[in-house]
N, C-alpha and C positions, 0 to 999 in steps of 0.2 A: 488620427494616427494612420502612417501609411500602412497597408495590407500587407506589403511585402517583410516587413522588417522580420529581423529572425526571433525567436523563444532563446528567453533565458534559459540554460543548462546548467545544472548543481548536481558536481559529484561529490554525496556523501563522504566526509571524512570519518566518518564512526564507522559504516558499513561497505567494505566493498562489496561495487558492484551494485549499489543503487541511486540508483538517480531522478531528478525531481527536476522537473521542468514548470517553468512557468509561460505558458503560450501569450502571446503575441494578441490581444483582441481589437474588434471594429467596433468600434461602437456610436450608435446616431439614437436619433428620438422613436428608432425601433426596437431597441435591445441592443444584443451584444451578439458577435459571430466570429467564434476561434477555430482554430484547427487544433481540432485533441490528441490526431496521431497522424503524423506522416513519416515514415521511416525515414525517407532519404531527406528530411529537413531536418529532423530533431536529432539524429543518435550524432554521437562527436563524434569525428574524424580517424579518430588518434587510439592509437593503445593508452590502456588497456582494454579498452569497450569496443576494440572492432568486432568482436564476435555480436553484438547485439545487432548489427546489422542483417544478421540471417535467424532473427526474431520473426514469428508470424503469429497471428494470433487465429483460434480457430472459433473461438465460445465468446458470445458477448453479457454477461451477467450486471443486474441490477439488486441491488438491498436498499429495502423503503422499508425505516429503520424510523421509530419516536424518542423523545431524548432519553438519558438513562440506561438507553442500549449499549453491550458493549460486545461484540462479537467477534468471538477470537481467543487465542491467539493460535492459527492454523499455518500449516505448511505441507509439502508433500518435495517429494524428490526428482520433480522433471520440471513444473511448471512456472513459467516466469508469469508478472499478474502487471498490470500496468494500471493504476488506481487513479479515481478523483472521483471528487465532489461534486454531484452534479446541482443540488440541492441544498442548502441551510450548511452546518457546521458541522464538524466530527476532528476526534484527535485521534491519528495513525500512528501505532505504536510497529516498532520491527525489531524482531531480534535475531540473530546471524547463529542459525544453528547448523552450521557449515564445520566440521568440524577440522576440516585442514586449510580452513579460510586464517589471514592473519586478526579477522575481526570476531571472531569466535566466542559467542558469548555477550555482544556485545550489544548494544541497543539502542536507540533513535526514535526521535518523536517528531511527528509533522503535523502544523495546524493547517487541514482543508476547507476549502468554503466556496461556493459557488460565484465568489466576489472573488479571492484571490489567485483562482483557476489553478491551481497547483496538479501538476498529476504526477504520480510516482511510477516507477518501474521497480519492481520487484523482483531479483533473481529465486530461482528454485531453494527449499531448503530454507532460506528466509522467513520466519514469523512473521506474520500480519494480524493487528487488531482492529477494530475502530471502536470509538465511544462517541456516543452523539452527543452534541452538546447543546444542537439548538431544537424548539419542539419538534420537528423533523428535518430528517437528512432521507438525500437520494445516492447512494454509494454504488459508483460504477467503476467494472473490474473488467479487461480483456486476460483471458487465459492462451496459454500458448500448447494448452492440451486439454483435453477433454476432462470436464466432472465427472469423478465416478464414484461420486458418495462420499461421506466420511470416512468410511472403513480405508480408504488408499491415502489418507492424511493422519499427519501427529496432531493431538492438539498441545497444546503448550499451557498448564496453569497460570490465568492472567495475572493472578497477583503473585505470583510464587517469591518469596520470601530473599531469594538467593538474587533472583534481580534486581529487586527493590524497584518494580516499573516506576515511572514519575506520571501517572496517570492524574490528568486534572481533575478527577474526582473519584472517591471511592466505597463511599456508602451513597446506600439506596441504587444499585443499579441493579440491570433488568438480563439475564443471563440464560443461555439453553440449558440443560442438564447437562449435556457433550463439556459446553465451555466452566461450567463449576466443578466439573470431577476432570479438568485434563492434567496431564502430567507434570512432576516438576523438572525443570531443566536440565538436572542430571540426570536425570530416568530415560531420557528420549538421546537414541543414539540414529541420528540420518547418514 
């Protein structure tokens, strides 16, 4: 497959403002070698995503995560996250807690995997989860601002009742004390 061809681009129709790209890979009898981010290749052209172009990312973070895991569902009010799998399986849950977005409330699932190279962009204010699904996952995340702990993020109640997540499984999973006492989604105002 030529090197140059360009990455699929998918704009979310449940959530504005996120998008999920599928890159481009080479692959021979050595592996595989993609390009995970290049700003001036991947972001589209066009309104309404020009502003994504003055995106930077500053923190590079990894989660080495065994199945059963489900971490999340977190957000904060500056930071954009741009996700994938580097590793085995996991399902990305989002839920849009923007509260003057037209997608408000609303929520989306992505199946990742180190075979289907999918990586996500995540606006600020947006709920992120993941759940592993295969014996282990490698979950890699660029932030567009610094970690400063829990305390400067919401967490979001992953099962909470009012959403009815569509979570591909839901007993026996493996949870922080943060992620089983977080809020439910009318309690959390960003």
């Amino acid at each position: 497959m030529p090197v140059d061809m360009k990455p699929l681009v998918y704009e979310s129709k449940l959530i504005d403002g996120v998008i999920a790209y599928q890159p481009t890979k080479f692959e021979d009898d050595r592996g595989i070698n993609f390009t995970y981010w290049s700003q001036d290749q991947y972001l589209p052209k066009r309104k309404p995503f020009c502003l994504h172009k003055h995106i930077t990312f500053c923190q590079s973070k990894i989660s080495i995560s065994y199945k059963n895991v489900l971490r999340g569902l977190h957000t904060d009010k500056y930071t954009w996250k741009y996700i994938n799998c580097l590793y085995g399986e996991i399902q990305l849950i989002l839920v849009d807690g923007r509260k003057k977005s037209n997608t408000y409330g609303k929520h989306t699932s992505y199946y990742l995997t180190d075979k289907n190279l999918f990586c996500i962009l995540v606006p600020p204010k947006v709920f992120n989860a993941h759940l592993v699904l295969s014996n282990k996952a490698i979950f890699n995340y660029q932030w567009s601002e610094y970690y400063n702990g829990p305390e400067d993020q919401e967490t979001l109640f992953w099962n909470d009742p009012e959403l009815n997540l569509p979570w591909l499984k839901k007993e026996g999973l493996i949870l922080s004390d943060r992620d089983k006492n977080g809020k439910n989604f009318k309690d959390i105002n960003l």
